[in-house]
N, C-alpha and C positions, 0 to 999 in steps of 0.2 A: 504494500500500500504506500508507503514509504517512497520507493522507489517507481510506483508511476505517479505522485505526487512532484517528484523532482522533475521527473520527465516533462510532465505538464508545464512546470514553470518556470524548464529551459528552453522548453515550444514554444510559450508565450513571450521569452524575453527573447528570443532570435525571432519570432514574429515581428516585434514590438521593433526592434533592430532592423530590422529588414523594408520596413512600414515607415519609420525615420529617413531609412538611406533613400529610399523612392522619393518620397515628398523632398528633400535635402537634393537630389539629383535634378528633377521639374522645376524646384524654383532658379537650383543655377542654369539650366537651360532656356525659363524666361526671363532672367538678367541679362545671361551672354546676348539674346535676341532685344535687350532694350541696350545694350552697350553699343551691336554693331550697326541699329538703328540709327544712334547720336553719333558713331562716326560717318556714318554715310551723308546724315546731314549737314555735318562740319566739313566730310571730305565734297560735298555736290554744292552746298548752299554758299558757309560762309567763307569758306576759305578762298572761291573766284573772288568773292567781291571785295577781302581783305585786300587783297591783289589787286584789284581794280581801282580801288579808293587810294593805295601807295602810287600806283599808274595814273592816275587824277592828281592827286597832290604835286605829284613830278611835275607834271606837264603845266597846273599853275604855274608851278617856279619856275619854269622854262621860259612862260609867256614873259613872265615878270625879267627878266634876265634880257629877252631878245626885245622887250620897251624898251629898258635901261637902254642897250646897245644900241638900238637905232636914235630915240633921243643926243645920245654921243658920239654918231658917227659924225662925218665932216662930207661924205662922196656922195653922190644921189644914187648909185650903184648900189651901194652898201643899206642904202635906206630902202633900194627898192628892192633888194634880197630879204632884208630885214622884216621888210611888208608881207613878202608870200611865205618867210616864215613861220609869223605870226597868223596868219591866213590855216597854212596846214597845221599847225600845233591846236589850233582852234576846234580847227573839223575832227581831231585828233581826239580831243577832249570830249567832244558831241558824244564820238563813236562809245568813248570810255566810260560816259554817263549812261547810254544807251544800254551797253553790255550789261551792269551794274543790274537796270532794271529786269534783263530776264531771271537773276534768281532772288530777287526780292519779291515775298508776298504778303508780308505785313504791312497793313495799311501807313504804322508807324515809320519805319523804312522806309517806304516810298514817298511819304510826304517829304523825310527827309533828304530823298535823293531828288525829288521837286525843287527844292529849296536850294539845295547845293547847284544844280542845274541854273535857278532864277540868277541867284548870288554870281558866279561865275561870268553868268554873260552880261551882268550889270559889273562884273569887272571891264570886257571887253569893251560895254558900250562906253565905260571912260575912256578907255583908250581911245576907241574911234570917233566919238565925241567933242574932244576935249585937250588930250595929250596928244594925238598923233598928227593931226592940223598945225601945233606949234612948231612937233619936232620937224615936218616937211620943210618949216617956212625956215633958209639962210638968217642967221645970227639972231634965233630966237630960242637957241640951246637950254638957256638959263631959265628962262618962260616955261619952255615945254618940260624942262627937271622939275621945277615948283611946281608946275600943276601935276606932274605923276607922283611928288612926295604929298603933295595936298589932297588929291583925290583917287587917285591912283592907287597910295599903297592903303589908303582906308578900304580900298573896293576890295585890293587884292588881301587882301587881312580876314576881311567878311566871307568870299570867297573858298579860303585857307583853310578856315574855321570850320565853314559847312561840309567839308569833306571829313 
């Protein structure tokens, strides 16, 4: 009696064992399935637009770099290269905002990628506006520098910011 007694409540405790290891096996098989869920999301979602947002950022500073330089040049050569730089860097930028939007779906995100979009090109329109008119015009260097440190780097700051 004894002895099927034990038996009994070595069946039950390798039951019991065994009834743990399954349950303890299903839930790390629905973790591992929520792990490689949140990398797929980090490796599909954010990690392009991390990327994108660094390739934005650039390409502001780019803009900002080839005003300077055409502002400073002296050759109308130099200022008309300077022109279709700013030109492609621009289209450049569109494309990069552009991309951005195919893996954003938060309405949050995309307002923001809105915004950065608006900001940017109320960078450019100082420049076409306002700074790129002085820097065209012979010994108005000084002109066209005050207005890109006056309204220029506040556009491109704002701009800077949004990304």
């Amino acid at each position: 009696m004894k002895c099927r007694r034990i038996k009994t409540t070595a069946l039950t405790l390798v039951g019991f064992l065994l009834a743990l290891l399954a349950i303890s096996s299903l839930s790390s098989l629905w973790n591992q399935q929520r792990v490689i869920s949140a990398t797929n999301r980090i490796i599909n979602n954010s990690l392009p637009v991390i990327y994108r947002v660094g390739s934005a950022l650039s390409t502001v500073k780019d803009l900002r770099g080839k005003m300077r330089a055409h502002i400073v040049s002296d050759l109308a050569a130099e200022k008309g290269k300077g022109d279709q730089e700013i030109a492609v860097l621009s289209r450049q930028l569109d494309l990069e905002i552009d991309s951005m939007g195919k893996y954003l779906t938060e309405p949050e995100d995309l307002s923001r990628l809105s915004a950065a979009r608006t900001k940017s090109q109320a960078f450019l329109e100082v420049w076409k506006s306002k700074v790129q008119p002085l820097s065209r015009v012979d010994g108005q260097k000084s002109e066209a520098m005050a207005a890109f440190l006056s309204t220029g780097m506040s556009a491109f700051k704002t701009a800077n910011d949004a990304f």
